[in-house]
N, C-alpha and C positions, 0 to 999 in steps of 0.2 A: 504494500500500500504506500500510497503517495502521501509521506508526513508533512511536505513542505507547502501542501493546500493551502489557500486561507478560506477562512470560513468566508460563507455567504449572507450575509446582512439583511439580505432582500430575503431569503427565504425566514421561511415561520418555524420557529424551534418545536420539536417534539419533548414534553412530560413522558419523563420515565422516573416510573414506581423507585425510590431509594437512593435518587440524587437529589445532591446538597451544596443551593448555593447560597453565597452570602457577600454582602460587606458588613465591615463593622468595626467599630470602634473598641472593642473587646481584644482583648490579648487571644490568638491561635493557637489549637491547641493538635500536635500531635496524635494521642493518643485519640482525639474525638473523628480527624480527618480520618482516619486508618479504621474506626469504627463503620462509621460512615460508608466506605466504600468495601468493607466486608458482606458476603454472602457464602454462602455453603458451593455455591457452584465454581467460586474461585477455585483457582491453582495459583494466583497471586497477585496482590496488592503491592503496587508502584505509588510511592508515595515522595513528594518534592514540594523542599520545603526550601522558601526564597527566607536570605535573614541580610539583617541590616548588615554592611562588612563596616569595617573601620577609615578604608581607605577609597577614595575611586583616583585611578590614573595614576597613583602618588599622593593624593593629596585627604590628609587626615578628616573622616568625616565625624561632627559630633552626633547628628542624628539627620532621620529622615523624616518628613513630613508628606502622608500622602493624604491627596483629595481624590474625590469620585462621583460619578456624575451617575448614582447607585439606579435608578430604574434602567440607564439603559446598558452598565455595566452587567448586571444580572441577565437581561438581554441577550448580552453577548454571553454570557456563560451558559444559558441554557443553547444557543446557538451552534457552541462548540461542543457540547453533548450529542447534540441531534449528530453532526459531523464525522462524530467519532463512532459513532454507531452506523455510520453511512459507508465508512472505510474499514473500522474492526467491528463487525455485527454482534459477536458473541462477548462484548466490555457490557459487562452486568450491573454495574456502577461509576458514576463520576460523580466528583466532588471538586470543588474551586469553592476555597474563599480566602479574601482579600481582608485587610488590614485598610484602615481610613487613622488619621492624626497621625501626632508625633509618636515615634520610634526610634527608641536607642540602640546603639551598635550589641545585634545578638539576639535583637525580637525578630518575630518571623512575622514578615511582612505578609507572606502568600502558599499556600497549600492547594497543593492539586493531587488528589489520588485518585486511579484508576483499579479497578478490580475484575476482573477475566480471567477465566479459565488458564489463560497461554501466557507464560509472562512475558517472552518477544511484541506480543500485543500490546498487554497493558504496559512495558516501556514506552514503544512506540505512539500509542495514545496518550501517554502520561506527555510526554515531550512535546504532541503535536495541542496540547490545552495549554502549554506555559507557553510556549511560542508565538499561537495564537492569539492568548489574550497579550501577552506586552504589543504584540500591531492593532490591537482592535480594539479593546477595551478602552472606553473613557476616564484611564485613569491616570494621576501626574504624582510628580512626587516633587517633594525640593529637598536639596542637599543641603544641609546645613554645616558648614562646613567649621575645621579647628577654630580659622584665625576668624570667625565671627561672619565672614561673609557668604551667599547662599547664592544657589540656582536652580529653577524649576527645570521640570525633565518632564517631558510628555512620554508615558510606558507608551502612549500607542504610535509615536512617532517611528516611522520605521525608520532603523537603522542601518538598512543594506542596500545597498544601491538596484538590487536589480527587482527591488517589491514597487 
């Protein structure tokens, strides 16, 4: 399957029984994503977990600050669900959720777990929801850096020349 797709906007996301999305202003929790995308019909749960780092480029960060523009961020996460069921049929769970405010170096900003039978799948799908949403997702972030001064980051800004 082709992971390097981007999701389709225009199309209408499909509700499936035991995925879980969110934003929120609450601290992420590990153990709760991995819950989440558990079912008996697994063979295994891929689970990626974004966290604040300390540094970008070199340059010491003291924390992150993200915003979201949450009905249509959600949107786009039920979007990429439908997707990955479009490309891996047998992923029996997805989960995305996102982090909003301030974040200190070491909180986890975002969590995406896939759960399917095959774990080459649920890699592959795990990858192609984090990929997805940093180009799609309405969400920004700002850098706030050591020596006091900051800059916003649009996640959905694409960063590769050939998107």
């Amino acid at each position: 399957m082709n992971s390097n797709a981007t999701v389709s906007l225009t199309t209408p996301p499909q509700d499936y029984d035991g995925d879980s999305f969110a934003v929120t202003l609450a601290p992420l929790s590990l153990d709760t994503a991995y819950s989440l995308a558990d079912d008996p019909g697994n063979g295994a749960v891929v689970v990626m977990s974004g966290t604040v780092r300390d540094n970008t480029e070199g340059r010491a960060v003291e924390c992150l600050e993200y915003q979201a523009y949450e009905p249509m961020a959600l949107q786009v996460f039920r979007q990429i669900a439908t997707e990955i069921r479009r490309q891996w049929p047998d992923v029996r769970r997805v989960v995305v959720h996102h982090r909003t405010g301030r974040l200190r170096v070491g909180e986890i900003s975002v969590l995406v777990a896939v759960g399917c039978p095959h774990r080459s799948e649920a890699f592959e799908a795990c990858r192609y929801a984090i990929d997805t949403l940093k180009h799609n997702a309405p969400i920004w972030k700002k850098e706030r850096w050591a020596d006091g001064s900051s800059t916003w980051v649009s996640i959905g800004a694409c960063d590769r020349a050939d998107c």
